[in-house]
C-alpha positions as CSV (number, residue, x, y, z in Angstrom):
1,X,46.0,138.0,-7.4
2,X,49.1,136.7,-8.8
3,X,50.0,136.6,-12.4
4,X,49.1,133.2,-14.2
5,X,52.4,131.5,-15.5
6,X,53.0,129.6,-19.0
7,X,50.9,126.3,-19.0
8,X,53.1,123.3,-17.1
9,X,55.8,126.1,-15.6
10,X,54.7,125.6,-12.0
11,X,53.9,121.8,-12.4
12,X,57.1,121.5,-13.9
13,X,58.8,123.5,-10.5
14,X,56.8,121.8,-8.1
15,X,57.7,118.4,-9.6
16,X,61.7,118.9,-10.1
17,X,62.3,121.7,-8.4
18,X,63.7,119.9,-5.5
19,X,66.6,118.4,-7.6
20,X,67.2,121.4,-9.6
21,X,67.7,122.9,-5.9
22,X,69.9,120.3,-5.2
23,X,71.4,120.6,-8.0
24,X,72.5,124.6,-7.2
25,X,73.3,123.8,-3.4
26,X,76.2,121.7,-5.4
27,X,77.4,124.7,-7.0
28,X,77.5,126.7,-4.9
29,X,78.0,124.6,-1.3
30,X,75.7,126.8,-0.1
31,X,71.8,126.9,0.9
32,X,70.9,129.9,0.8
33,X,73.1,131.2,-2.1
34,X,71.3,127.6,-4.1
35,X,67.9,129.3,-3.3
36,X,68.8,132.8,-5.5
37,X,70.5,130.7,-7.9
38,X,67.6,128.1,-8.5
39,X,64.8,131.4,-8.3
40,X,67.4,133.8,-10.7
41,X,67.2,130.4,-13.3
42,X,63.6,130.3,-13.1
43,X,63.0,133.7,-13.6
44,X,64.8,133.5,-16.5
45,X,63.3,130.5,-17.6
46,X,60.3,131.7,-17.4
47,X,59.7,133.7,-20.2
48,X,60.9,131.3,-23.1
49,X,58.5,128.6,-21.2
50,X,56.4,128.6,-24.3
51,X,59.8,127.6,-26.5
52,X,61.4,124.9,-24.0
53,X,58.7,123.1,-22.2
54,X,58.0,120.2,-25.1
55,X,62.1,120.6,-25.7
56,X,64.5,119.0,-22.3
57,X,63.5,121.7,-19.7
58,X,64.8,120.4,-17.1
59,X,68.4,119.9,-19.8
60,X,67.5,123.8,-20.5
61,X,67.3,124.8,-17.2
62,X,70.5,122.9,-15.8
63,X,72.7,124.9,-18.4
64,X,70.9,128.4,-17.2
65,X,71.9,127.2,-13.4
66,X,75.5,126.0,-14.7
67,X,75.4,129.7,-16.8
68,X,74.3,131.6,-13.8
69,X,76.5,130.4,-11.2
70,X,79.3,130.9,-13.7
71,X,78.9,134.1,-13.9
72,X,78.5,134.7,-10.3
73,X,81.6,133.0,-9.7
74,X,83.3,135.0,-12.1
75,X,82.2,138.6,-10.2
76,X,82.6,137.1,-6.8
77,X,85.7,138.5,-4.6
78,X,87.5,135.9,-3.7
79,X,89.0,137.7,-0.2
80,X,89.1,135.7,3.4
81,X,86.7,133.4,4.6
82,X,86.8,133.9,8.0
83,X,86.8,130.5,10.4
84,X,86.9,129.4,14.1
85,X,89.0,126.6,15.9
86,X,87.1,123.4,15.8
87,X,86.5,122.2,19.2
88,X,88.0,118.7,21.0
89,X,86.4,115.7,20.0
90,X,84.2,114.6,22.8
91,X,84.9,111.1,23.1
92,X,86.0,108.4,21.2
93,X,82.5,107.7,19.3
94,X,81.6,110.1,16.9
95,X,77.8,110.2,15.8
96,X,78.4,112.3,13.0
97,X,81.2,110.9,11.3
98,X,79.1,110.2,8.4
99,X,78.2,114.0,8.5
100,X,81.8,115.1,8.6
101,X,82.5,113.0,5.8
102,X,79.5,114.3,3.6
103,X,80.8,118.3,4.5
104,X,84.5,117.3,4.0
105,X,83.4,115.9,0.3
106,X,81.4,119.5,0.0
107,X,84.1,121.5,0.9
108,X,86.2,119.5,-1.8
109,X,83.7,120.2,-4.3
110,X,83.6,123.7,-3.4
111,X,87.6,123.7,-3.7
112,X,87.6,123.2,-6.9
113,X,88.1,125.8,-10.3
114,X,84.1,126.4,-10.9
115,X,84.4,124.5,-14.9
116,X,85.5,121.1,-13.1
117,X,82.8,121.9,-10.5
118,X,79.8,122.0,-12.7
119,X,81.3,118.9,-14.7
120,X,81.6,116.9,-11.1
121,X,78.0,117.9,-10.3
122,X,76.5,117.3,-13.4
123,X,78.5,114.3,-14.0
124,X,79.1,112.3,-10.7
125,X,75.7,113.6,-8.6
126,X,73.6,114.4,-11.4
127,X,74.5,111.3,-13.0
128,X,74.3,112.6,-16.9
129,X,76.2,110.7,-19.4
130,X,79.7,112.8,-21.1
131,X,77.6,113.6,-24.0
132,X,74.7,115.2,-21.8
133,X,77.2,117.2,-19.2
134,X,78.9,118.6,-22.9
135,X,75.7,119.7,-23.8
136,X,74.5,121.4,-20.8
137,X,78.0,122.8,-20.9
138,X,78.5,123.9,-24.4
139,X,81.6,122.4,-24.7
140,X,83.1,119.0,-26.3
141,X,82.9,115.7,-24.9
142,X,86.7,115.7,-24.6
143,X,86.2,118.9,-22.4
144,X,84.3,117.3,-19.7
145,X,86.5,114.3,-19.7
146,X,89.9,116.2,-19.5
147,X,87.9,118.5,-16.8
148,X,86.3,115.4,-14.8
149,X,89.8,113.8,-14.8
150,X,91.3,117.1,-13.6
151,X,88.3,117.2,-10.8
152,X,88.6,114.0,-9.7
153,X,92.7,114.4,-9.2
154,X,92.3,117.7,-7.3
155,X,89.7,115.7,-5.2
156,X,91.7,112.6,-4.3
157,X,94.2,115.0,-3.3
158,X,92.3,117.5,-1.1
159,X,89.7,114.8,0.6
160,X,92.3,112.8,2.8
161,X,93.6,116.5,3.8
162,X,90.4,117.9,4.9
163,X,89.1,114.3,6.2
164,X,92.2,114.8,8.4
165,X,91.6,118.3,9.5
166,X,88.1,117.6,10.6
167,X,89.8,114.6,13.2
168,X,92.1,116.9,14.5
């Protein structure tokens, strides 16, 4: 028989943990690496239930993603990425244009230094206000707005380029 959690921690999982997933897969652009993240969170979560759950836990466990993926960013190695040739375009209609939109705006995201990351994704597809992304953050209002401007630069520069490369 499995341990019994904190009162509310699994209600509180079953309930938002598919946007806190999302929420990862942002992060770190990639499925299963959102999965570890989201369980690594929880798991450390967990313990300080007790403390958090009548505080913002869903605000408290944002900042322990954010937290966590920074510091796996920090240790990851940062070598080649290998990659095939993308095959000819099989006709002029193209079902999943909307899809190759959606990956080239991922791949963007993913482009970026991971401090303007986590400020796009908790600003732009999390939809928190300035104040609430500084929070989570730990950082100044100013940060996230000199970071989001910087994010959103890098982006309208690197989207037309990778939109392109998909076409080709």
């Amino acid at each position: 028989m499995a341990p019994e959690g904190p009162d509310g921690f699994e209600e509180f999982v079953a309930a938002r943990g598919p946007r806190l997933l999302r929420v990862a897969w942002l992060l770190t652009g990639d499925a299963h690496l959102a999965e570890d993240l989201l369980q690594t969170a929880l798991a450390k979560v967990w313990p300080k239930w007790h403390r958090i759950a009548d505080d913002h836990p869903e605000a408290y466990l944002r900042k322990t993603l954010v937290t966590t993926y920074t510091s796996w960013w920090r240790r990851r190695w940062r070598g080649e990425v290998p990659h095939g040739e993308l095959p000819d375009a099989a006709g002029q209609f193209d079902a999943y244009e909307g899809v190759d939109l959606e990956q080239s705006l991922a791949a963007a995201v993913r482009a970026l230094p991971a401090r303007q990351r986590a400020v796009v994704v908790l600003r732009y597809f999390e939809d928190l206000s300035v104040e609430d992304a500084a929070a989570v953050l730990g950082c100044a209002p100013g940060t996230v707005k000199s970071q989001s401007a910087k994010a959103l630069r890098t982006l309208r520069g690197l989207l037309p380029v990778l939109i392109e490369e998909r076409r080709d």
